[in-house]
N, CA, C and O atoms as a Tinker XYZ file with bonds, in Angstrom:
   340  protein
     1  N      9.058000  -16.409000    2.829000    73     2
     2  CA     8.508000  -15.083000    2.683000    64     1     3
     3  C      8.492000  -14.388000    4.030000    63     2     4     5
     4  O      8.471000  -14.932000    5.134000    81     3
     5  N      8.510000  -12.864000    3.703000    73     3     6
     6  CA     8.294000  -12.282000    4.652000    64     5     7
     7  C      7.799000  -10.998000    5.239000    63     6     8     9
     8  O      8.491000   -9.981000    5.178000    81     7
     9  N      6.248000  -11.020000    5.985000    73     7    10
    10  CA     5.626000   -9.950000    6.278000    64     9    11
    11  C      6.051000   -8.965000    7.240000    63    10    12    13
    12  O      6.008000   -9.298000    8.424000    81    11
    13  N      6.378000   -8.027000    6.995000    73    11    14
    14  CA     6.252000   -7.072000    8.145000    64    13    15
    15  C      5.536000   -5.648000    8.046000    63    14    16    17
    16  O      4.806000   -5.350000    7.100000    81    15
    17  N      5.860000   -4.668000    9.281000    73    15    18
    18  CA     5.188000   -3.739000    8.630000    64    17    19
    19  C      6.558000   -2.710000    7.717000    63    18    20    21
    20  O      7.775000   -2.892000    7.763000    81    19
    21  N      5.807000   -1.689000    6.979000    73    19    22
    22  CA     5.984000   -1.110000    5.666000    64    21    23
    23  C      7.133000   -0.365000    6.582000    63    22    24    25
    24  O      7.225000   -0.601000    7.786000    81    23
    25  N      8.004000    0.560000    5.893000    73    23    26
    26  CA     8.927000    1.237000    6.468000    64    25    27
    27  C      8.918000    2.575000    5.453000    63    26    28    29
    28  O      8.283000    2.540000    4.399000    81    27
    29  N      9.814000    3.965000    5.941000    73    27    30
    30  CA     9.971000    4.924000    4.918000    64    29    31
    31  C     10.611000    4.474000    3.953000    63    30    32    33
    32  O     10.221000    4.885000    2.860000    81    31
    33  N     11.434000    3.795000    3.949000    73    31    34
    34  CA    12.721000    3.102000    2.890000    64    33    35
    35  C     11.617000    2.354000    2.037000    63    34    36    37
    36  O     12.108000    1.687000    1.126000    81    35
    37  N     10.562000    2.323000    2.103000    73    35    38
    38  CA     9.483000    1.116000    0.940000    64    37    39
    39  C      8.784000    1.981000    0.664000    63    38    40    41
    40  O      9.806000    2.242000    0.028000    81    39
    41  N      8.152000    2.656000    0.489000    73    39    42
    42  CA     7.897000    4.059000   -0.055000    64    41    43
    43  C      8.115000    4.000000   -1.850000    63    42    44    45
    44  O      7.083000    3.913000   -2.515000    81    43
    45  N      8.924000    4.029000   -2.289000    73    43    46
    46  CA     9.313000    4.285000   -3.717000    64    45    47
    47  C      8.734000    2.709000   -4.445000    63    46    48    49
    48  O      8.063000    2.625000   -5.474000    81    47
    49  N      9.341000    1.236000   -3.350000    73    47    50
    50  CA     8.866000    0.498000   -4.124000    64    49    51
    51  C      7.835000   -0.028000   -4.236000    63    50    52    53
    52  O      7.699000   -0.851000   -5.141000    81    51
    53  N      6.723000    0.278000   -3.326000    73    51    54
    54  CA     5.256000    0.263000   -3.023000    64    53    55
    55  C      4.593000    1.190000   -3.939000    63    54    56    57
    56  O      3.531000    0.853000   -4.462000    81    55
    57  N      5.031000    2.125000   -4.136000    73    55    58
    58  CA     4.025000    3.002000   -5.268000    64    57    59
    59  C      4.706000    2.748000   -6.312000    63    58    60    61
    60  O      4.020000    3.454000   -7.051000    81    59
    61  N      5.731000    2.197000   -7.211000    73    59    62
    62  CA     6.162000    1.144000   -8.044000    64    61    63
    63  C      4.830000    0.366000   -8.141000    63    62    64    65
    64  O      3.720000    0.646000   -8.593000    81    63
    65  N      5.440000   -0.864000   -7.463000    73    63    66
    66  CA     4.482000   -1.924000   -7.138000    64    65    67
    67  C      2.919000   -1.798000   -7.668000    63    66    68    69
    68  O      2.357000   -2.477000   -8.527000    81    67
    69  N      2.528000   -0.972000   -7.068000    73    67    70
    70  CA     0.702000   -0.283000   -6.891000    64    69    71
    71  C      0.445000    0.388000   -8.409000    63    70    72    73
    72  O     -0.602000    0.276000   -9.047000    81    71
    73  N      1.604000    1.085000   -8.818000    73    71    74
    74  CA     1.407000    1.721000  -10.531000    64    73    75
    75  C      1.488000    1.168000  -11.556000    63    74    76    77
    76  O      0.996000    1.431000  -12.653000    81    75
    77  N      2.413000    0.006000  -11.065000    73    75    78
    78  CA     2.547000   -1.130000  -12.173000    64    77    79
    79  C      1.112000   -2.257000  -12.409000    63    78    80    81
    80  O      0.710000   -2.988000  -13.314000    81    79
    81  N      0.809000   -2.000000  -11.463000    73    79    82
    82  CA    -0.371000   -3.270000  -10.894000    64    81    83
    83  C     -1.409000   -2.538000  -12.284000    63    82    84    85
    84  O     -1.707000   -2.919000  -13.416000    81    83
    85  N     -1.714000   -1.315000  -11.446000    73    83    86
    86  CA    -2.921000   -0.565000  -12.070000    64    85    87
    87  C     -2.624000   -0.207000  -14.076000    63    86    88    89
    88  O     -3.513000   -0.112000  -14.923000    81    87
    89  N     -1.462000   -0.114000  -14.245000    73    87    90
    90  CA    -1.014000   -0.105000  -15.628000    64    89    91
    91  C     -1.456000   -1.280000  -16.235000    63    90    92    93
    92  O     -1.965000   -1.379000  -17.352000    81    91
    93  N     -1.269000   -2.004000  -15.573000    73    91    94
    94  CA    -1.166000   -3.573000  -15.960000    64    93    95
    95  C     -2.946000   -3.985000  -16.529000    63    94    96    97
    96  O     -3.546000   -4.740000  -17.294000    81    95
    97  N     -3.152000   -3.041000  -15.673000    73    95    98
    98  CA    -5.048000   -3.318000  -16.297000    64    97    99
    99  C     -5.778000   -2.344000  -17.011000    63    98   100   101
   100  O     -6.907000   -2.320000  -17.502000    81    99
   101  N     -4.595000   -1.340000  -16.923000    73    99   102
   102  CA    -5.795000   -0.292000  -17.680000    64   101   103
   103  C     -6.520000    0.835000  -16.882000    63   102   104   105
   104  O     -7.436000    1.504000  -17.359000    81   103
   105  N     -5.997000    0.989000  -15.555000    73   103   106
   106  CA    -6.785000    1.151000  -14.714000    64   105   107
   107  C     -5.775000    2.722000  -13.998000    63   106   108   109
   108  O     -5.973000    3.335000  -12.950000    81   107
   109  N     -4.806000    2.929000  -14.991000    73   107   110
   110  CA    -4.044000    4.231000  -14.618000    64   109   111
   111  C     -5.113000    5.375000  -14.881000    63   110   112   113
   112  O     -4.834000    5.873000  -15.972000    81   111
   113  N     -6.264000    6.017000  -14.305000    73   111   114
   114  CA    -6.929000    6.508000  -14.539000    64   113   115
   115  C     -7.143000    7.318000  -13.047000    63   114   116   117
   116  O     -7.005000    6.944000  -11.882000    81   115
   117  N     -7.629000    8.871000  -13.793000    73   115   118
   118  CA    -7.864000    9.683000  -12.671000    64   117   119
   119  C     -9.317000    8.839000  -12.050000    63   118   120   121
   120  O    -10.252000    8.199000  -12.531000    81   119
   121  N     -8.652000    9.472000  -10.107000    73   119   122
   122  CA    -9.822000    8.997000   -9.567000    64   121   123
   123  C     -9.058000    7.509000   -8.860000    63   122   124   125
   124  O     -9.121000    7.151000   -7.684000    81   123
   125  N     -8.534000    7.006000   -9.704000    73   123   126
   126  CA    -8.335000    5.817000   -8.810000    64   125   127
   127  C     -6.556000    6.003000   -8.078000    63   126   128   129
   128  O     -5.770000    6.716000   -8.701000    81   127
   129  N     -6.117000    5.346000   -6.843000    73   127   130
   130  CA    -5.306000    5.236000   -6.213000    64   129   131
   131  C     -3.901000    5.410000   -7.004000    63   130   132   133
   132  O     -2.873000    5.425000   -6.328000    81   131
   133  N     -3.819000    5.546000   -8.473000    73   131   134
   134  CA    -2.812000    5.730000   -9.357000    64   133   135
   135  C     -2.305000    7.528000   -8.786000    63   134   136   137
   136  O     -1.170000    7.976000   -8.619000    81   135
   137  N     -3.514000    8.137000   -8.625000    73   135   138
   138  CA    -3.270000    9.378000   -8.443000    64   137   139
   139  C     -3.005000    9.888000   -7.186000    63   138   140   141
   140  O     -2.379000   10.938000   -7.040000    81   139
   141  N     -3.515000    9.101000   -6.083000    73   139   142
   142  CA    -3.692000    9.154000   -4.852000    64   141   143
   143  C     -2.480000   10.007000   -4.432000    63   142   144   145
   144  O     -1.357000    9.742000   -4.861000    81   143
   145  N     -2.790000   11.380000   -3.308000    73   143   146
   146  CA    -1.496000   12.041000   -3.141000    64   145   147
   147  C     -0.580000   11.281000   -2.069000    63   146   148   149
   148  O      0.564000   11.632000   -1.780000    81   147
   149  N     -1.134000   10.388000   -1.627000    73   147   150
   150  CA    -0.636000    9.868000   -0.553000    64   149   151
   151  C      0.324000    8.454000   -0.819000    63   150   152   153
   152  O      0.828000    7.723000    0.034000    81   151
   153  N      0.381000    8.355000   -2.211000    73   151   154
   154  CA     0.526000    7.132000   -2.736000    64   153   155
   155  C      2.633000    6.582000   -2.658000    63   154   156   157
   156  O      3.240000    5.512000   -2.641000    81   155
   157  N      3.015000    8.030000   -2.636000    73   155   158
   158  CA     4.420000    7.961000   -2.598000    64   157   159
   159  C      4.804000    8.117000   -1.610000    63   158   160   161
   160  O      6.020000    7.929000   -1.592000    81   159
   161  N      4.232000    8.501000   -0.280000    73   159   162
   162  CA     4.503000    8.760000    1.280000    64   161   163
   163  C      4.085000    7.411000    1.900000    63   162   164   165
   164  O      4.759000    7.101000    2.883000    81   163
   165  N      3.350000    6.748000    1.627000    73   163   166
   166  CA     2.213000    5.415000    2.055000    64   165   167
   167  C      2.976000    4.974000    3.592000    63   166   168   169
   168  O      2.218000    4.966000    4.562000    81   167
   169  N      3.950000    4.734000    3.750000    73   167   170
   170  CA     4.507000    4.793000    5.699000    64   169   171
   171  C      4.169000    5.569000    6.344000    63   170   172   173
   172  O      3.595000    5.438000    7.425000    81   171
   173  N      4.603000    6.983000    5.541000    73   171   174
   174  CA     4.525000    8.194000    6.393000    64   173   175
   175  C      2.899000    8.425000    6.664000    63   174   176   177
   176  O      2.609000    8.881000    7.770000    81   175
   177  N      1.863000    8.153000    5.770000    73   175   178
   178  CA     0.750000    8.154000    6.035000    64   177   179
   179  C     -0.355000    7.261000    6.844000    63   178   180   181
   180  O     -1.453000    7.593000    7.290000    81   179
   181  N      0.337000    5.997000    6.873000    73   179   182
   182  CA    -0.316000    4.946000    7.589000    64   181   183
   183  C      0.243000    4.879000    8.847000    63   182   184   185
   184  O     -0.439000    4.293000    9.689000    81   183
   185  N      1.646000    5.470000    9.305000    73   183   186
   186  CA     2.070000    5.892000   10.605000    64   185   187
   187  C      1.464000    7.059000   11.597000    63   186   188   189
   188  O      1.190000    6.883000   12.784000    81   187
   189  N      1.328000    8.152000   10.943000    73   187   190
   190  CA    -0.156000    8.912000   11.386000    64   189   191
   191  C     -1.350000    8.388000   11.871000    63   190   192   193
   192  O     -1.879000    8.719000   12.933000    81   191
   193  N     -1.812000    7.475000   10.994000    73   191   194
   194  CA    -3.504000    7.055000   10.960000    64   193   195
   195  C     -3.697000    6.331000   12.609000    63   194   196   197
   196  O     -3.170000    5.253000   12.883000    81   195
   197  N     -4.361000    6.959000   13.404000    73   195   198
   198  CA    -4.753000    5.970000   14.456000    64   197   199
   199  C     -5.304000    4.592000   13.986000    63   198   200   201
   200  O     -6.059000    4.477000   13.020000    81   199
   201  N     -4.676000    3.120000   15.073000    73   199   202
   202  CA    -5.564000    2.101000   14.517000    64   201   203
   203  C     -5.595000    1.312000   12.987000    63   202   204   205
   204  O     -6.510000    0.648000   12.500000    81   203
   205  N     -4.257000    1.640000   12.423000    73   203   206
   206  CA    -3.906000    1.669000   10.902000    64   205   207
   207  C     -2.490000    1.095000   10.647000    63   206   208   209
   208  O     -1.556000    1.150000   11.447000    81   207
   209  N     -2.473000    0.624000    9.611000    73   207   210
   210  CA    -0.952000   -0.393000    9.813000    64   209   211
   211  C     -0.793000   -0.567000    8.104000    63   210   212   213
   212  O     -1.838000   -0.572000    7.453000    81   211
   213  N      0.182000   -0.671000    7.571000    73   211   214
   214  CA     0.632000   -0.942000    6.200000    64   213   215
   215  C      1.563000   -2.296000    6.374000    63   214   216   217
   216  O      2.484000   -2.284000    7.191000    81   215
   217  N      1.286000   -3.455000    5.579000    73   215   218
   218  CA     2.436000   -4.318000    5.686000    64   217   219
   219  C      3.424000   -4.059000    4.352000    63   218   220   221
   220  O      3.378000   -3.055000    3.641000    81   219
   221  N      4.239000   -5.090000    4.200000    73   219   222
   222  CA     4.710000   -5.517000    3.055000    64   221   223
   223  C      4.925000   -6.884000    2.999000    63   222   224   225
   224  O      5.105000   -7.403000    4.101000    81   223
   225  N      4.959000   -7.632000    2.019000    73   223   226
   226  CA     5.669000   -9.191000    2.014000    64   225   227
   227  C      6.766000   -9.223000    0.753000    63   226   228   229
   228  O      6.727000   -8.837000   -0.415000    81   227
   229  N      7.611000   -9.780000    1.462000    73   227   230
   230  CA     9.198000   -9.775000    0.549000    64   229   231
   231  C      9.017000  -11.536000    0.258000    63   230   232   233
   232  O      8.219000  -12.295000    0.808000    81   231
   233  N      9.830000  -11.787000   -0.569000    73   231   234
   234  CA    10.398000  -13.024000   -0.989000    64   233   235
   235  C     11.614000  -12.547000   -1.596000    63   234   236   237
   236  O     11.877000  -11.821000   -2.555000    81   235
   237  N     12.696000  -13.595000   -0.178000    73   235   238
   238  CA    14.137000  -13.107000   -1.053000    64   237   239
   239  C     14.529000  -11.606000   -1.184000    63   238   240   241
   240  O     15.233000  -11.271000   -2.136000    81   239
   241  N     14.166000  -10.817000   -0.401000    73   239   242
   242  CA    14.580000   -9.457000   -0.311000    64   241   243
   243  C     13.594000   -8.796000   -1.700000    63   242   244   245
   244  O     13.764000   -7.699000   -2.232000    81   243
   245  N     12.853000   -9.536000   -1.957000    73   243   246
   246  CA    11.851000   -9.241000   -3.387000    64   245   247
   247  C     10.547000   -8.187000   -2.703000    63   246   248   249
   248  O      9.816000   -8.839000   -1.957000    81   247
   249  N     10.270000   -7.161000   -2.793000    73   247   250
   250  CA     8.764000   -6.982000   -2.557000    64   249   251
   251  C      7.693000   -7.994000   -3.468000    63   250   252   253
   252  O      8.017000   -8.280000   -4.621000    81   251
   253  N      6.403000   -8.516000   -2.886000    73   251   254
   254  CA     5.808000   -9.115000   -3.474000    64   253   255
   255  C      4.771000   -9.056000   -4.027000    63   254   256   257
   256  O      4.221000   -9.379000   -5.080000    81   255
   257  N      4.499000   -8.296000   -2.577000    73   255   258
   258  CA     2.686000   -7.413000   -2.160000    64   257   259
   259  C      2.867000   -6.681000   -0.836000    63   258   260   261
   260  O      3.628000   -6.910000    0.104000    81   259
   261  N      2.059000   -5.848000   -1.008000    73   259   262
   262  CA     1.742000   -4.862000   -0.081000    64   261   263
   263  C      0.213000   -4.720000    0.397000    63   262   264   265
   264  O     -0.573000   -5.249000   -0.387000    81   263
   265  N     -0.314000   -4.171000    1.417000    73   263   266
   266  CA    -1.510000   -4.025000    1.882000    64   265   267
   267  C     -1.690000   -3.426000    3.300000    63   266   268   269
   268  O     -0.889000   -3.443000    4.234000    81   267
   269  N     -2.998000   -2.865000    3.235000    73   267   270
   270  CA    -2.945000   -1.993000    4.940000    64   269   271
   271  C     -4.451000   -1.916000    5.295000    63   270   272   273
   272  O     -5.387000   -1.915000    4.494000    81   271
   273  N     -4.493000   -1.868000    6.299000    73   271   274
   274  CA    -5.889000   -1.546000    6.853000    64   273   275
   275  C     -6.141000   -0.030000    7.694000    63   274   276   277
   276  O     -5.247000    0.485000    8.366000    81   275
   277  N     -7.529000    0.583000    7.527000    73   275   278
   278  CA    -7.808000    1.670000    8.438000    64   277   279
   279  C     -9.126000    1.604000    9.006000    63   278   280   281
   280  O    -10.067000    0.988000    8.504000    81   279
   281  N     -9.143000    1.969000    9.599000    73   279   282
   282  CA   -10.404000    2.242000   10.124000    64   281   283
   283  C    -11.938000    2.910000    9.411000    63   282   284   285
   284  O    -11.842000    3.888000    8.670000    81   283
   285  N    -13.009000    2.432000    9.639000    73   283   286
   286  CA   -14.164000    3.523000    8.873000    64   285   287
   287  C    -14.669000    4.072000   10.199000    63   286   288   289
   288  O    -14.634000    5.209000   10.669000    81   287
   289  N    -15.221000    2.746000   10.729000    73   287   290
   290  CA   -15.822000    3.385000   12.146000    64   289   291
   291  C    -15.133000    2.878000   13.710000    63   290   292   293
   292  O    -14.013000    2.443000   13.977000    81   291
   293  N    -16.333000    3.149000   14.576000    73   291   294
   294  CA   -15.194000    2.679000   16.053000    64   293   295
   295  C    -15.092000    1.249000   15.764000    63   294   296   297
   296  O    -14.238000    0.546000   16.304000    81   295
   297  N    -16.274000    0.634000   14.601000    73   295   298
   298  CA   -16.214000   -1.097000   14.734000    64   297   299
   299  C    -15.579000   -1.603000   13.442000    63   298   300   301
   300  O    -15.325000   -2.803000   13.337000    81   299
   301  N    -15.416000   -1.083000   12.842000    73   299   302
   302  CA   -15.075000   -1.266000   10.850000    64   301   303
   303  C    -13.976000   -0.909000   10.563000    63   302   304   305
   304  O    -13.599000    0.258000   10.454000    81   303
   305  N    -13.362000   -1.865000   10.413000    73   303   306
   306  CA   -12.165000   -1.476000    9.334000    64   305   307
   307  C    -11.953000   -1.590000    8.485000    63   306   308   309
   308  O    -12.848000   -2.351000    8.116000    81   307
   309  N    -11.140000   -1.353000    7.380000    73   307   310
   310  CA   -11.401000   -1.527000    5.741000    64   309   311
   311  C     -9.915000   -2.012000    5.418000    63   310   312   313
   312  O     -8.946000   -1.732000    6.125000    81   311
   313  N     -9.863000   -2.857000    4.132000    73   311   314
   314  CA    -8.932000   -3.552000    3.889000    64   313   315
   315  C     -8.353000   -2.623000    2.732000    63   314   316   317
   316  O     -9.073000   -2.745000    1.741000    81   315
   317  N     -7.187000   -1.639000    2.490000    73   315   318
   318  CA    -6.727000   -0.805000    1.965000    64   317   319
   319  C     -5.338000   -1.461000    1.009000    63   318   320   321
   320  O     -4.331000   -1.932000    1.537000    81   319
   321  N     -5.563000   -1.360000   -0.467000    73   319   322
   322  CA    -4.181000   -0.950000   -1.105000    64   321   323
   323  C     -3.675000   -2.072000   -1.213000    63   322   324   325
   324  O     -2.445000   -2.048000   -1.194000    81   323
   325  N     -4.445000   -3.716000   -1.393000    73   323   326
   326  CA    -3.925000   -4.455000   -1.660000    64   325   327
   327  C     -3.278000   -4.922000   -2.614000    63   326   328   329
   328  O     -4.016000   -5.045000   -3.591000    81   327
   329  N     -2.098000   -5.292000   -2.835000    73   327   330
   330  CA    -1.782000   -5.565000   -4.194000    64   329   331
   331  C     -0.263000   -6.626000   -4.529000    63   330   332   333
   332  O      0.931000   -6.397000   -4.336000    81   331
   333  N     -0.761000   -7.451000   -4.924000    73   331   334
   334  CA     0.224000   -8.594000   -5.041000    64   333   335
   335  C      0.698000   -8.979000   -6.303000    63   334   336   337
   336  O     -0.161000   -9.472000   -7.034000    81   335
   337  N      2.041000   -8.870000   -6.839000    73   335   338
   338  CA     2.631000   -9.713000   -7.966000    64   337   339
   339  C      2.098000  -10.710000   -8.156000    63   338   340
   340  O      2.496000  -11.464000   -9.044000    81   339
């Protein structure tokens, strides 16, 4: 397997990934990250964020899971958008 960080080119299959997840439970519902405007840009947005990073993990050129962290405060960070096959 293999982690790195997210790129523009992962973009389409990360919000794939993240819509399928949330379908999968029932959970395609306004309000939650299904809708999120940021959800189809997710590089372009976590490249902005001071202090903020998006990975991905492949198997076999496979996406597997994705996940990112941001900041809340100068000491807190929050574990963002996890989501694994």
């Amino acid at each position: 397997m293999n982690l790195r960080p997210m790129e523009v080119k992962d973009n389409p299959a990360v919000a794939q990934l993240i819509r399928a997840s949330l379908e999968e439970f029932g959970l395609d519902k306004p309000g939650t990250v299904y809708f999120d405007s940021h959800l189809d840009h997710l590089a372009d947005y976590y490249q902005q964020q001071e202090r903020a990073a998006y990975f991905i993990l492949e198997d076999e050129d496979q996406l597997v899971g994705c996940g990112g962290f941001a900041p809340v405060s100068d000491k807190i960070a929050e574990l963002q958008k996890l989501y694994v096959t």
